[in-house]
GUNULUM-82470 format. One record per residue (C-alpha): residue number from 1; residue in one letter; chain; x, y, z. Coordinates in nm, 4 decimals, decimal comma. Layout:
N
@i=NUM aa=a ch=A px=X py=Y pz=Z .
...
***
This chain:
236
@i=1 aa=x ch=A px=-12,4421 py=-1,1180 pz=13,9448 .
@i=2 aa=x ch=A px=-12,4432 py=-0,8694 pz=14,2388 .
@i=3 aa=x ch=A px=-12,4075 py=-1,1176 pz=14,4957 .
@i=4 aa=x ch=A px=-12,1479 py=-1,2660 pz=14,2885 .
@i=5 aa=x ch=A px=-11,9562 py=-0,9397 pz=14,3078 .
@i=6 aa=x ch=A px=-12,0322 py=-0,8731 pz=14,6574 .
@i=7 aa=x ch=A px=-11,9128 py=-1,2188 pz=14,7661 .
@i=8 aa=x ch=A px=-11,5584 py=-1,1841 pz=14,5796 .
@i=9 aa=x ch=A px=-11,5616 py=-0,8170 pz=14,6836 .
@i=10 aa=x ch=A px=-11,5932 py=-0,9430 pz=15,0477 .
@i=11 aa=x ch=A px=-11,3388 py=-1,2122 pz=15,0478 .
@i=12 aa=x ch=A px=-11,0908 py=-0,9501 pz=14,9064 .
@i=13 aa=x ch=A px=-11,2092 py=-0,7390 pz=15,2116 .
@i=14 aa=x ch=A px=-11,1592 py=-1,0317 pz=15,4278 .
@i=15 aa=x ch=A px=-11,5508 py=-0,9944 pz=15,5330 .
@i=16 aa=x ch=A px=-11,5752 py=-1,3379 pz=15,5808 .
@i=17 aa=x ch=A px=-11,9699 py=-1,3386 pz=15,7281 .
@i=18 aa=x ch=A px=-12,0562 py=-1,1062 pz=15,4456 .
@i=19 aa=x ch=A px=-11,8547 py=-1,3772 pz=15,2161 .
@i=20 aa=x ch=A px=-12,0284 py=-1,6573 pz=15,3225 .
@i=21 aa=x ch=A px=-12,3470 py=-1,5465 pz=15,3179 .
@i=22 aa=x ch=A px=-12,3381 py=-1,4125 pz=14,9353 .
@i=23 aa=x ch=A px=-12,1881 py=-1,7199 pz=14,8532 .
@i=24 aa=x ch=A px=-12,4532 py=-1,9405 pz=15,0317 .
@i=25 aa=x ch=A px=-12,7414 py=-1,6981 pz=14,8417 .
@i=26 aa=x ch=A px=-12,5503 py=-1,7768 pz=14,5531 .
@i=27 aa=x ch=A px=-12,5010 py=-2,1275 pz=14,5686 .
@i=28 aa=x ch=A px=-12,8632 py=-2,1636 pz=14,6283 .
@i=29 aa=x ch=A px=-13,0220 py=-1,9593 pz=14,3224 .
@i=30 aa=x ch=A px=-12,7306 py=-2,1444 pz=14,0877 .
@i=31 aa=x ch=A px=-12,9832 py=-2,4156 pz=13,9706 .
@i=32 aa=x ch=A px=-13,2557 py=-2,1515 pz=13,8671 .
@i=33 aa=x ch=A px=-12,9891 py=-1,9658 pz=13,6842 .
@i=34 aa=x ch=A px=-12,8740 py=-2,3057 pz=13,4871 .
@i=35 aa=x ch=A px=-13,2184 py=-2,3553 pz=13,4240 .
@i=36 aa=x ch=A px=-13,2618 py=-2,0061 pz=13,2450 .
@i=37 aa=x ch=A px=-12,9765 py=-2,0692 pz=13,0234 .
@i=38 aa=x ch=A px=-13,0832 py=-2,4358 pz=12,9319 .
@i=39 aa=x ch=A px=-13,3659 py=-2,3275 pz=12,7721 .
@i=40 aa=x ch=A px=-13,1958 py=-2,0092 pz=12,5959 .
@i=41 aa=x ch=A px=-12,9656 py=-2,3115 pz=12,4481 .
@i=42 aa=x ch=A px=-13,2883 py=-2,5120 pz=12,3895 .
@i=43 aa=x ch=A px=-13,4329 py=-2,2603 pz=12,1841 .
@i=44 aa=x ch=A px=-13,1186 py=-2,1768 pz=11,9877 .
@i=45 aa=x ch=A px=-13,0380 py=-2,5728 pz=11,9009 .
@i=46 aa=x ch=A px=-13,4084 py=-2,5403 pz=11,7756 .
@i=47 aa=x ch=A px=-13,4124 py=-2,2570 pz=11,5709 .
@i=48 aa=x ch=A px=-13,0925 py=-2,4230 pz=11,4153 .
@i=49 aa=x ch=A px=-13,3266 py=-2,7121 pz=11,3273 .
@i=50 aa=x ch=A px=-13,0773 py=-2,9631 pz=11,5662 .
@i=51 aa=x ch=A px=-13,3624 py=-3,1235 pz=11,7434 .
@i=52 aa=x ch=A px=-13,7108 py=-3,2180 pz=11,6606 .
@i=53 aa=x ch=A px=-14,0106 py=-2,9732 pz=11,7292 .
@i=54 aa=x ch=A px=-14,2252 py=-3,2051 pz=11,9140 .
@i=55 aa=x ch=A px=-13,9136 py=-3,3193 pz=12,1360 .
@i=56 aa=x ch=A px=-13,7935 py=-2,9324 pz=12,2486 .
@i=57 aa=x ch=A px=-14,1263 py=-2,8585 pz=12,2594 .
@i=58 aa=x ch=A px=-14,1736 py=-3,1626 pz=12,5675 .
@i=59 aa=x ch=A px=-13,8151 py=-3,0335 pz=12,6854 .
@i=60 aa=x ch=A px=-13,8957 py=-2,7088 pz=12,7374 .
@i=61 aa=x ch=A px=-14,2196 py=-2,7666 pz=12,9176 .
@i=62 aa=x ch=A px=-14,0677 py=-2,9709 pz=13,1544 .
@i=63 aa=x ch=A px=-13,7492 py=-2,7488 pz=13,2245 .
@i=64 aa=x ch=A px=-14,0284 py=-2,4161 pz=13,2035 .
@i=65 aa=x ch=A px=-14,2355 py=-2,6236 pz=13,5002 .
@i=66 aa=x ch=A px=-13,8942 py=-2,7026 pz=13,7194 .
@i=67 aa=x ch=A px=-13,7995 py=-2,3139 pz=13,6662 .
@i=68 aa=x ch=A px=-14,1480 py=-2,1996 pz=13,7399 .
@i=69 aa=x ch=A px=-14,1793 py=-2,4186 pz=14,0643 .
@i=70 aa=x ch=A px=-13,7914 py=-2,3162 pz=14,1181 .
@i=71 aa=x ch=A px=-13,8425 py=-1,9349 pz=14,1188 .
@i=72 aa=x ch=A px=-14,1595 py=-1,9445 pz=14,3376 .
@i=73 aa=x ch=A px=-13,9962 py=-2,1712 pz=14,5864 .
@i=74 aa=x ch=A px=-13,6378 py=-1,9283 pz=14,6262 .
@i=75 aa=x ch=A px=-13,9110 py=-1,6276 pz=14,6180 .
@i=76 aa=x ch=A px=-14,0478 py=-1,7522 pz=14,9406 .
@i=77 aa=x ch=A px=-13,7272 py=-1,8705 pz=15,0806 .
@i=78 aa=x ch=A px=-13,5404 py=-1,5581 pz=14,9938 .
@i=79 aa=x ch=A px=-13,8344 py=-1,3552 pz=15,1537 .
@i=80 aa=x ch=A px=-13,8395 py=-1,5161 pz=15,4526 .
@i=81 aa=x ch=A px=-13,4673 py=-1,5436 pz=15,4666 .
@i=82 aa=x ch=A px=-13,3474 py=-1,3891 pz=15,8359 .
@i=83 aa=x ch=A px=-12,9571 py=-1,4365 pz=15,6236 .
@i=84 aa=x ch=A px=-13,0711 py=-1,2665 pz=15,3461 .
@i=85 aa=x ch=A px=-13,1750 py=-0,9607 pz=15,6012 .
@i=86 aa=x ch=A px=-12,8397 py=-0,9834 pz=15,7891 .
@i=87 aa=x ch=A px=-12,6601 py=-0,9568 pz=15,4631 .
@i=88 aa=x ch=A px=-12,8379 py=-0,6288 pz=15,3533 .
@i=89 aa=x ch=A px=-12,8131 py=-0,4875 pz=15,7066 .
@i=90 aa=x ch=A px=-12,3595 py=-0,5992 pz=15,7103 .
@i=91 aa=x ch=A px=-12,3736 py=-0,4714 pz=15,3435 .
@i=92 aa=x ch=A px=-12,5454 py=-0,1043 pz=15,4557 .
@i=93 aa=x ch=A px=-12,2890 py=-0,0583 pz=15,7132 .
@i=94 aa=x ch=A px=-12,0188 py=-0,1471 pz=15,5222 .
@i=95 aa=x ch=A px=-12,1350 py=0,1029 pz=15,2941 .
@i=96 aa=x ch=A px=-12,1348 py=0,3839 pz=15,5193 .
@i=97 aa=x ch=A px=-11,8192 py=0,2851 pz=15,7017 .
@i=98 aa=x ch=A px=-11,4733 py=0,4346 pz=15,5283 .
@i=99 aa=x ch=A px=-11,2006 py=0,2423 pz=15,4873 .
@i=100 aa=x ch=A px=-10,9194 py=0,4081 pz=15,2584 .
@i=101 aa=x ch=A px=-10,7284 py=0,1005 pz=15,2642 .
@i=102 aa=x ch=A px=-10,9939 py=-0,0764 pz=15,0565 .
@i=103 aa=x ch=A px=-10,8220 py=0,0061 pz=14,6869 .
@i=104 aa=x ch=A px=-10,4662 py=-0,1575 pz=14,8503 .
@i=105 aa=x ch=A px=-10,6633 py=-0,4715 pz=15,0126 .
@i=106 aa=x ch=A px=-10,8581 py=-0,5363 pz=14,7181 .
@i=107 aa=x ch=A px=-10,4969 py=-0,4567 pz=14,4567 .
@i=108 aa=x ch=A px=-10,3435 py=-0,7119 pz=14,6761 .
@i=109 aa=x ch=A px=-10,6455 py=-0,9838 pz=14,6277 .
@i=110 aa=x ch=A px=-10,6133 py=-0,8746 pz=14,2478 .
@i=111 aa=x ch=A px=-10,2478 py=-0,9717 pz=14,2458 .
@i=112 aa=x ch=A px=-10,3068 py=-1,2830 pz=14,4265 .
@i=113 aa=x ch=A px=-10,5886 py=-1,4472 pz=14,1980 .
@i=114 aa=x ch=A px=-10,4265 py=-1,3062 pz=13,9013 .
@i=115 aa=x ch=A px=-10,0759 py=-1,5244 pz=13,9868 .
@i=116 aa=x ch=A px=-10,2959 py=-1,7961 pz=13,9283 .
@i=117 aa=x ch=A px=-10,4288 py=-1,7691 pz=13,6106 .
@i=118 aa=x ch=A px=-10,1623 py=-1,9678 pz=13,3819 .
@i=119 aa=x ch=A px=-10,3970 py=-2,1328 pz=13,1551 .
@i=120 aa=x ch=A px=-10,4686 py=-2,4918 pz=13,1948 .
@i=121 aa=x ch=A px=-10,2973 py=-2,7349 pz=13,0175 .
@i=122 aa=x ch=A px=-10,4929 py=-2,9272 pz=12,7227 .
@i=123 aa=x ch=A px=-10,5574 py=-3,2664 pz=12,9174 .
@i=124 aa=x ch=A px=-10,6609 py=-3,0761 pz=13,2230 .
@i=125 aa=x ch=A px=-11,0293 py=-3,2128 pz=13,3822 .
@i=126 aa=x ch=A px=-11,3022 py=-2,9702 pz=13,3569 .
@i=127 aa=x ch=A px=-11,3027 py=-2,9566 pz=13,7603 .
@i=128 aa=x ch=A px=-10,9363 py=-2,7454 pz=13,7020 .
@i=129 aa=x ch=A px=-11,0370 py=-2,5267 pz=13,4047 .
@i=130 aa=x ch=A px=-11,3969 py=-2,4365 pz=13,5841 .
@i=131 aa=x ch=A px=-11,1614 py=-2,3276 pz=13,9012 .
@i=132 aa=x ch=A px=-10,9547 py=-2,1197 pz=13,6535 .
@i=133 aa=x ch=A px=-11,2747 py=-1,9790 pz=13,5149 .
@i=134 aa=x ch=A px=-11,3755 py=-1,8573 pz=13,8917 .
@i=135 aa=x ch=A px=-11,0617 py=-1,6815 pz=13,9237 .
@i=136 aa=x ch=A px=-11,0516 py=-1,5263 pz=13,6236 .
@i=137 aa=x ch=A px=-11,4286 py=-1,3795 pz=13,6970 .
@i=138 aa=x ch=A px=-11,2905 py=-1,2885 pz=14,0577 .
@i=139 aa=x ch=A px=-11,0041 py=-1,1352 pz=13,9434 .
@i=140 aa=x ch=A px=-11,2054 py=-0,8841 pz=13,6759 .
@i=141 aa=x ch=A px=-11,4362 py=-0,8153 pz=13,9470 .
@i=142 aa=x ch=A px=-11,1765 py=-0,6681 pz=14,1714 .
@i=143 aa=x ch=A px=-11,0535 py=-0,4830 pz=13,8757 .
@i=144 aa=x ch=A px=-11,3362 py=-0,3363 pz=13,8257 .
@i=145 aa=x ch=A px=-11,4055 py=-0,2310 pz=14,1778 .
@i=146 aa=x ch=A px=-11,0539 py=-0,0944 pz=14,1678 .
@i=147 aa=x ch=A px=-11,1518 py=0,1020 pz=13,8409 .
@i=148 aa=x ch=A px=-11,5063 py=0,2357 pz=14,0601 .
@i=149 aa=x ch=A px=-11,2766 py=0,3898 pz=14,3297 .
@i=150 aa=x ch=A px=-11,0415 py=0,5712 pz=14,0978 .
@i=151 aa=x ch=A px=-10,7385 py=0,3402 pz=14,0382 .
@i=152 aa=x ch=A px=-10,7076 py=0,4251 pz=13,6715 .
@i=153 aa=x ch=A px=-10,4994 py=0,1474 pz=13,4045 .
@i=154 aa=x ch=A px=-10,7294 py=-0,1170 pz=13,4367 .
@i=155 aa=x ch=A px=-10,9236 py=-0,1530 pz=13,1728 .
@i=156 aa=x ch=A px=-10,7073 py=-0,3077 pz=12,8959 .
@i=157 aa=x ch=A px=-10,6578 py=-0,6173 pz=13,1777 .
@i=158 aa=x ch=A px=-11,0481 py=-0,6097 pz=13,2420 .
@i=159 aa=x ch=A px=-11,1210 py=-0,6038 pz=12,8433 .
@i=160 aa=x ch=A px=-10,8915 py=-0,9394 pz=12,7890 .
@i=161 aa=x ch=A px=-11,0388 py=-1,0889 pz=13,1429 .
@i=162 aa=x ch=A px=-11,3775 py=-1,0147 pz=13,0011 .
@i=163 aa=x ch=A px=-11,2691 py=-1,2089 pz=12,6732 .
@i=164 aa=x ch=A px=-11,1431 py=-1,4732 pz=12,8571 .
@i=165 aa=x ch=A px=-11,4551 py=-1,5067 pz=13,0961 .
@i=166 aa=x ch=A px=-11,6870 py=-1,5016 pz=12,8226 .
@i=167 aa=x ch=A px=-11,5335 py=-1,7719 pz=12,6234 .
@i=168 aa=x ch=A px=-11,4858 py=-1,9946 pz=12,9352 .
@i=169 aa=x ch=A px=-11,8578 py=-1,8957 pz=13,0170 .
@i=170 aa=x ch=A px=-11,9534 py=-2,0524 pz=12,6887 .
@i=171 aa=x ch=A px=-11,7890 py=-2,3487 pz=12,7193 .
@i=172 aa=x ch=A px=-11,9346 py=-2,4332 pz=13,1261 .
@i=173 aa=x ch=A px=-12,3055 py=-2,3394 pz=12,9332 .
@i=174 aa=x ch=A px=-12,2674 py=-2,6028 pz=12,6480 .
@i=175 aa=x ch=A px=-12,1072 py=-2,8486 pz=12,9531 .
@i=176 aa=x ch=A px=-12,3567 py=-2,8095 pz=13,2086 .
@i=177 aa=x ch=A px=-12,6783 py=-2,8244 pz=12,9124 .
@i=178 aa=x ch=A px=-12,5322 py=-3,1430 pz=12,8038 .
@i=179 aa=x ch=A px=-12,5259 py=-3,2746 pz=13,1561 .
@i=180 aa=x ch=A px=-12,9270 py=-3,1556 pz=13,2272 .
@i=181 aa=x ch=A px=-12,9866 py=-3,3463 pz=12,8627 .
@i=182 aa=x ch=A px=-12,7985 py=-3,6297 pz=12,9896 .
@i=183 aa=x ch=A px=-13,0348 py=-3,6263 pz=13,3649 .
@i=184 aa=x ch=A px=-13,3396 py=-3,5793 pz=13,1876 .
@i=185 aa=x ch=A px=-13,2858 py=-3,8696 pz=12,9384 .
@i=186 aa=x ch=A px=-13,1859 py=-4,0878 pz=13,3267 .
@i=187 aa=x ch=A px=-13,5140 py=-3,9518 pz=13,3710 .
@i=188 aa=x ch=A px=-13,7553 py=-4,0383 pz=13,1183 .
@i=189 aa=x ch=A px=-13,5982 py=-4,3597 pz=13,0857 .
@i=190 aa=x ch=A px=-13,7312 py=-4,4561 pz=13,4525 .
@i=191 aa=x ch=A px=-14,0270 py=-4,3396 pz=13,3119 .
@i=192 aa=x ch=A px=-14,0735 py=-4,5403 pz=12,9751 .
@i=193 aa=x ch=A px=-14,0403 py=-4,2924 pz=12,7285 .
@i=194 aa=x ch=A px=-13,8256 py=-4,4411 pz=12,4460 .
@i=195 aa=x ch=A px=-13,8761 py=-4,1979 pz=12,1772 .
@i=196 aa=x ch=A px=-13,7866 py=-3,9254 pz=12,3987 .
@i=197 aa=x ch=A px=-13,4617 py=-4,0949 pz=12,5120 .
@i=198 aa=x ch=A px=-13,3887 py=-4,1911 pz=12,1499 .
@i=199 aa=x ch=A px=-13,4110 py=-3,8391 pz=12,0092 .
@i=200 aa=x ch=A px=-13,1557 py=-3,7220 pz=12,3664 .
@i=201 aa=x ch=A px=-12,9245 py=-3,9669 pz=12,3188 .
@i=202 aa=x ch=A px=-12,8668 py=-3,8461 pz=11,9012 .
@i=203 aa=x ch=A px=-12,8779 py=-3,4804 pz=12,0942 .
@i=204 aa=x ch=A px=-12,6254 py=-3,5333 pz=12,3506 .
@i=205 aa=x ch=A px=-12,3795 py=-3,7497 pz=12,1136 .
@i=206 aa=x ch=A px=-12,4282 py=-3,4410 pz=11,8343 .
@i=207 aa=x ch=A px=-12,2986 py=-3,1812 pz=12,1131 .
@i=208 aa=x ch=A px=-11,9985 py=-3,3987 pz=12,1909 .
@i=209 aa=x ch=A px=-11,8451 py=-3,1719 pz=11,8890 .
@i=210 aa=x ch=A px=-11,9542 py=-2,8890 pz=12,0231 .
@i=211 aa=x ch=A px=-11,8625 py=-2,8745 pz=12,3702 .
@i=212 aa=x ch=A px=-11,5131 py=-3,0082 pz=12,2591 .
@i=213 aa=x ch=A px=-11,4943 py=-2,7195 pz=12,0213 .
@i=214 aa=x ch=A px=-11,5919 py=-2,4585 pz=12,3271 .
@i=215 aa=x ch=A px=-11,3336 py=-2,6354 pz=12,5188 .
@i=216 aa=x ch=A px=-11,0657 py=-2,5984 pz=12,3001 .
@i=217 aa=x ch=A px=-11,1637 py=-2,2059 pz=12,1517 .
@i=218 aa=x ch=A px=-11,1531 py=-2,1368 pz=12,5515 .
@i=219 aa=x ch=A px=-10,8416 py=-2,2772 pz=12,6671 .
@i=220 aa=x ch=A px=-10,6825 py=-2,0938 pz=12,2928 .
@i=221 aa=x ch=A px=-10,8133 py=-1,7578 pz=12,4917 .
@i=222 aa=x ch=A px=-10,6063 py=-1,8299 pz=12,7843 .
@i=223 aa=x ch=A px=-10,3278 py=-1,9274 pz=12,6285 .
@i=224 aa=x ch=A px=-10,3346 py=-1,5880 pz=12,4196 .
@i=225 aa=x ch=A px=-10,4150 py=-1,4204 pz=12,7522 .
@i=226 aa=x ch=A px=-10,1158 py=-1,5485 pz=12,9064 .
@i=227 aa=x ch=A px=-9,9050 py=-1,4596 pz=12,6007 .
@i=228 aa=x ch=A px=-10,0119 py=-1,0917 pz=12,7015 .
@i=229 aa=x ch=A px=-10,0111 py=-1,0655 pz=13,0812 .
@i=230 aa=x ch=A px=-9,6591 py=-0,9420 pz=13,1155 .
@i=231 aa=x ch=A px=-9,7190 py=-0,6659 pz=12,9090 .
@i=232 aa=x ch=A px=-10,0292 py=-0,5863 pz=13,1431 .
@i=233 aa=x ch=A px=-9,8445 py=-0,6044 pz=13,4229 .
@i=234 aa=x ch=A px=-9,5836 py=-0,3748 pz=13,2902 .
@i=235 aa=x ch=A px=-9,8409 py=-0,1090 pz=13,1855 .
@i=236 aa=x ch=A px=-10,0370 py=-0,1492 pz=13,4920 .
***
């Protein structure tokens, strides 16, 4: 989450090495971070009685092994990292530098990513409503770094952005779980399991529903969010 902030912070900023290297630290813990979500879903579909015992109980030793053998590996990496030491050296500096043009650079990065969020039409591909979903997390970020150096306003705009965020978050979770179901089934079909690809593919057709539902509950928060942008604009 921090380098999350600090990359969309930076870009605002127009810190382009600092950019580039959250983004890249980013990028590279993303699969860990899918993984740790997964199995939250995993346990929730199970306590809801959706899926067998005996096959979360194989899915979540398999996806607990590839997170273990994940976080030791980006441990290492990230220790050893000469960019991860470059970044914390660029961000220190930064930090002691001052800059009172930083509230207008990052109200006119706001502006910008906020012009974009119309909400996507209902037929639009999940490659367009995932880039609306990074802009609307952007654009709260910058509010809220505008609300940490004492631009006051913000936070009916952050409230609805946080709304918005968290229903479009929901919706990429459900997404991206039914695309790991849909790799490990690839997978333990190469291997010969048939009752475990059985019970995935009744899994992965039952959350059809669901992720259609998310879908559509998100895109009805962005159209409701558009519905009251003016008026945030007005008051801000």
């Amino acid at each position: 989450m921090a380098l999350r902030r600090a990359e969309a912070t930076a870009a605002a900023l127009g810190r382009r090495k600092v950019e580039r290297a959250s983004g890249s630290l980013v990028r590279s813990l993303s699969p860990l971070r899918q993984l740790e979500v997964d199995r939250n879903l995993l346990a929730r579909i199970r306590e809801l009685g959706h899926v067998p015992e005996n096959v979360s109980a194989r899915l979540d030793t398999h996806w607990g092994a590839e997170y273990s053998e994940g976080i030791a590996a980006a441990t290492t990496r990230i220790a050893r990292s000469a960019k991860r030491r470059r970044l914390e050296r660029k961000l220190r500096r930064l930090a002691r530098r001052p800059a009172d043009d930083i509230p207008f650079r990052l109200e006119i990065e706001r502006r910008r990513l906020e012009s974009r969020l119309a909400p996507p039409p209902e037929d639009a591909s999940d490659r367009r409503i995932h880039r609306y979903r990074i802009s609307v997390k952007r654009a709260r970020y910058l509010a809220e770094d505008l609300v940490a150096s004492g631009v006051p306003g913000l936070e009916s705009r952050i409230a609805r952005e946080k709304e918005l965020q968290d229903a479009l978050g929901h919706w990429n979770d459900i997404l991206q779980f039914r695309e790991h179901l849909r790799e490990t089934r690839e997978e333990s079909e190469k291997k010969g399991s048939v009752g475990l690809v059985l019970e995935l593919d009744r899994l992965i057709t039952a959350l059809e529903g669901t992720v259609d539902s998310a879908r559509r509950e998100a895109l009805a928060v962005a159209g409701r969010f558009a519905r009251v942008l003016p008026f945030l604009e007005r008051s801000a």
